[in-house]
Each structure stands twice: as C-alpha cells, then as structure tokens.
C-alpha positions in Angstrom: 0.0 0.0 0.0 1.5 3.7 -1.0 0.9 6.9 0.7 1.6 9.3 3.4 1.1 7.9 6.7 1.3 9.5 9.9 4.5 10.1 11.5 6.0 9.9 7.8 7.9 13.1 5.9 5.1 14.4 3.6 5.4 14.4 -0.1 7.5 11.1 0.4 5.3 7.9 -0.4 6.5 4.8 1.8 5.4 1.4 1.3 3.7 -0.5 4.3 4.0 -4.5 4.6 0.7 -5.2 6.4 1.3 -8.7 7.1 4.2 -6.9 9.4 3.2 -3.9 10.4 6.4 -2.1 9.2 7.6 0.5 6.7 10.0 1.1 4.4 11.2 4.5 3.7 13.5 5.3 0.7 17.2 5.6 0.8 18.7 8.6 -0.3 22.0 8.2 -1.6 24.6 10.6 -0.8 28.1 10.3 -1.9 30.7 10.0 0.9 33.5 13.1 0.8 36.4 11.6 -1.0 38.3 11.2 2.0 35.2 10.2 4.4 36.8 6.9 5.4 39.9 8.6 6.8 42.3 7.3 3.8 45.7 9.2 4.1 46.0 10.9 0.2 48.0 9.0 -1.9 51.6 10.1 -2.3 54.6 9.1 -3.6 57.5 7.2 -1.4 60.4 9.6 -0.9 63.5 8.9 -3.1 67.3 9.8 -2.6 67.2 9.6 -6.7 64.7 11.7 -7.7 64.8 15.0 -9.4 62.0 17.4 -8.9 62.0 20.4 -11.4 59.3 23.1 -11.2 58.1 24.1 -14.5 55.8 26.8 -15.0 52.7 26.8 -16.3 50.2 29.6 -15.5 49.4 29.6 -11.6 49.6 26.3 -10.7 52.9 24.3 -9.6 53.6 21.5 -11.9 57.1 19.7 -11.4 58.9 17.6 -13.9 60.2 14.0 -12.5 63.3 12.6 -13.1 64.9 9.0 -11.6 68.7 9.4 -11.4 69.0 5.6 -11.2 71.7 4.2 -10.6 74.7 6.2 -11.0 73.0 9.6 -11.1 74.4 10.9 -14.2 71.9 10.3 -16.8 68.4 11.8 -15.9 65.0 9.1 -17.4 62.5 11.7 -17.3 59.3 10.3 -16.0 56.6 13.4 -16.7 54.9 15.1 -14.0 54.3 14.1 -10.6 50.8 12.6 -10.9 52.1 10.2 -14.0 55.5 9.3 -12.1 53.7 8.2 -8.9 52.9 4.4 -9.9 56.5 4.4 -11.4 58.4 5.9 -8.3 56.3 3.5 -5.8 56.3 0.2 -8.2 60.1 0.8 -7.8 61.5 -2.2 -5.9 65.5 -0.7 -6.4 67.4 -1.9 -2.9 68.1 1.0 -0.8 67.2 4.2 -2.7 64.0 5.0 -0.5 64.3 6.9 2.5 64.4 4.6 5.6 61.4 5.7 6.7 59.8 4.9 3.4 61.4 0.9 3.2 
C-alpha cells in the first residue's frame, strides 16, 4: 500500500507490509567526501634519486620527475608528478627509498 502515513515526511510515499506492520522508507543516496573513510591521500615514497624540477605553467605548480638511477648521471624523465607516482612507488631498487619509506 503507497501513501503518506502518519508520522511519515510528507510528499515522500513509503510502502507498508501489512502482514508486518512495518515501513519502508527510501534511501537517499549521498556520496561520501572523497576522503570520508579517513584514507591518508596517496603520495609518492620519498626517493634519494629523484629530481623534482618546477616548471611553469600559468598559476599552478607543476614539477617535472626525473629517476637518477643508478649512477646519477643520466636523468630518465618520467613526466609530472601525478604520472610518475605508480613508477616511483612500483620501484622495488634496494636501498634508494628513505628509511622511513622501506
């Protein structure tokens, strides 16, 4: 049975199981913040290889990437920092992350 029983929001039909006696009232969905569930951002693992270079580009702070790996000489450029993040933290090299990182 629809409708707008007593004690119900108006305007909001609710269905009634009479066999039961209860009601069920709809859902709203609501989309949770992005960081609602208290998930740390992710960010990438702190390198002693890594180049940073700031490059500009109107307001905003965009850095180039570059791993120095292994002898520290020859830069492999690896973009920005949003497209070197799965490279830098894939990176399974012994010893070049910070020990707090390992």
């Amino acid at each position: 049975m629809l409708g707008c029983g007593a004690g119900s929001t108006p305007g909001i039909p609710t269905e009634m199981d009479e066999a039961t006696g209860t009601m069920a009232l709809p859902l709203t969905e609501t989309n949770p913040a992005p960081n609602a569930y208290g998930l740390a951002a992710q960010r990438i693992k702190r390198c002693t290889f890594r180049r940073l270079t700031q490059v500009e580009v109107a307001a905003d702070r965009v850095y180039d990437v570059a791993c120095l790996f292994p002898d520290r000489r020859r830069p492999i450029p690896l973009g920005d920092l949003d497209s070197a993040m799965p490279i830098c933290n894939s990176c399974t090299a012994a010893h070049i992350f910070r020990p707090d990182e390992d």
